[in-house]
N, C-alpha and C positions, 0 to 999 in steps of 0.2 A: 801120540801127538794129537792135538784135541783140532775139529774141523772146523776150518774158515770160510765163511759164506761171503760173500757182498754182493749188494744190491746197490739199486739208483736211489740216491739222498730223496726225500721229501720235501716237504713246507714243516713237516712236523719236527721235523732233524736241525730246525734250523739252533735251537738251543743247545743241542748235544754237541753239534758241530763249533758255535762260538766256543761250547768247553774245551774241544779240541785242538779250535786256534791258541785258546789261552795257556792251552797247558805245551803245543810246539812252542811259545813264543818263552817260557818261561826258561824249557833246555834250550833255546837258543839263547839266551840271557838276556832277552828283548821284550819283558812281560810288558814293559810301562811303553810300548808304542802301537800296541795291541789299542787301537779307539772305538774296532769295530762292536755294534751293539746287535743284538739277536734281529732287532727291525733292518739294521740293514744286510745283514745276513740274508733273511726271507724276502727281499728286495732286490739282492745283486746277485742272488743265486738262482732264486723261483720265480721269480717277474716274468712277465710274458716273452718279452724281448730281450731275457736276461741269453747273455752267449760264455754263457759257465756252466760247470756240470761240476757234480758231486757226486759219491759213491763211499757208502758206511761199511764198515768192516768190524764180521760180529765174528763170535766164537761161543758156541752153546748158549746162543740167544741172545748175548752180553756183547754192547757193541765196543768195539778197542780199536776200533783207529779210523781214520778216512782219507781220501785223497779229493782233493779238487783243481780241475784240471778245464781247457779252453783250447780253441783252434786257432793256430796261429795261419803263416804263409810264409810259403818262397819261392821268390820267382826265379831263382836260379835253380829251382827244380822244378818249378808251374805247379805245386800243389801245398794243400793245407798238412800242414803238422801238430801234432799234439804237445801241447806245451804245459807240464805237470807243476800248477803252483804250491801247490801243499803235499803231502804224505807225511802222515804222523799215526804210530803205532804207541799203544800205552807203553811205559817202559814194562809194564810186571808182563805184558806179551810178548815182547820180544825174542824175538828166536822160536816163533812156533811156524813161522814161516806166512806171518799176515804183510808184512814188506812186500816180499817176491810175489805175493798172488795179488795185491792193489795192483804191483805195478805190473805183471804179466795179463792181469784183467786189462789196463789202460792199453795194455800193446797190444791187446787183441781189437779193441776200439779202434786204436789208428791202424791197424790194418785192414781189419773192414771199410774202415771210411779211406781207404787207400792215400794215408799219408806218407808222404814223404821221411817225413823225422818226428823220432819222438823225442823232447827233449826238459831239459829242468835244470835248476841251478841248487849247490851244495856251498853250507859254508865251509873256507877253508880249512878250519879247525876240528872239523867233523872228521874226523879220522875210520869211526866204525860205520860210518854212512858211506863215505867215499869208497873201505873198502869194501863194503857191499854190492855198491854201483858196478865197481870195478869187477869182481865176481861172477855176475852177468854178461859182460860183455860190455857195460857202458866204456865213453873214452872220455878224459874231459878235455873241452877248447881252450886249450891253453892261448890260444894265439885273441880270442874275444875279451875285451873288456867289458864288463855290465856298467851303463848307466843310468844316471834317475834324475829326472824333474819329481819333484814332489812339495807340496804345500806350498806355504808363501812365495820360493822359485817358482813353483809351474806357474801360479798367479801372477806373478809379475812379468816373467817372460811373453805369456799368454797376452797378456793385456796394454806392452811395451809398443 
């Protein structure tokens, strides 16, 4: 089994990284809502007061996947939690075991920074991701609904 390294993303990564959105966004069958552009990549991730973090995921010097991830909060437990927005592994790596070490890397993060929860969202249809989660020990919250303001809603709510 060939060895997985990861490291903290760069300003350099920001292109590699947009590839990586585009190509998650393509197996999720959502290529055409992908708007993000390499500048605001290097923007919302590397900016000074950027509150997002990245981390590239190589295998014999060939980077195959990455995760991007942010602290969240709960005050029904008074601490910050890690809230995992991305993980995407190339499909041709799959199964060498770069899933389980992003995200065992991320869980060593919120347990240093003494989080509460680690947490992220799957789509329903994702059946080999889910049972991966599940494999682990993840549970899902069946009982939470996800919602979204986004684009001309959030504007107009915002500004109502």
């Amino acid at each position: 089994m060939p060895s997985v390294d990861i490291r903290e993303a760069t300003i350099d990564d920001s292109s590699l990284i947009l590839r990586f959105v585009r190509e998650l966004a393509i197996y999720e069958k959502a290529e055409h809502e992908v708007i993000a552009t390499e500048a605001d990549i290097k923007k919302s991730l590397f900016a000074q007061d950027s509150t997002t973090h990245a981390v590239i995921c190589s295998s014999n010097n060939q980077p195959i996947g990455y995760a991007v991830y942010f602290f969240n909060y709960s005050t029904w437990l008074g601490k910050n939690g890690l809230y995992l927005e991305d993980l995407y592994v190339s499909p041709e790596y799959r199964g060498v075991g770069a899933g389980k070490a992003l995200l065992k890397h991320l869980a060593k993060i919120a347990v240093a920074k003494q989080c509460g929860r680690f947490e992220w969202s799957v789509l329903d249809w994702n059946e080999p991701a889910i049972n991966f989660y599940q494999s682990i020990g993840a549970k899902p919250q069946d009982e939470w609904v996800g919602y979204r303001l986004a684009g001309p809603a959030l504007e107009h709510f915002a500004n109502s």
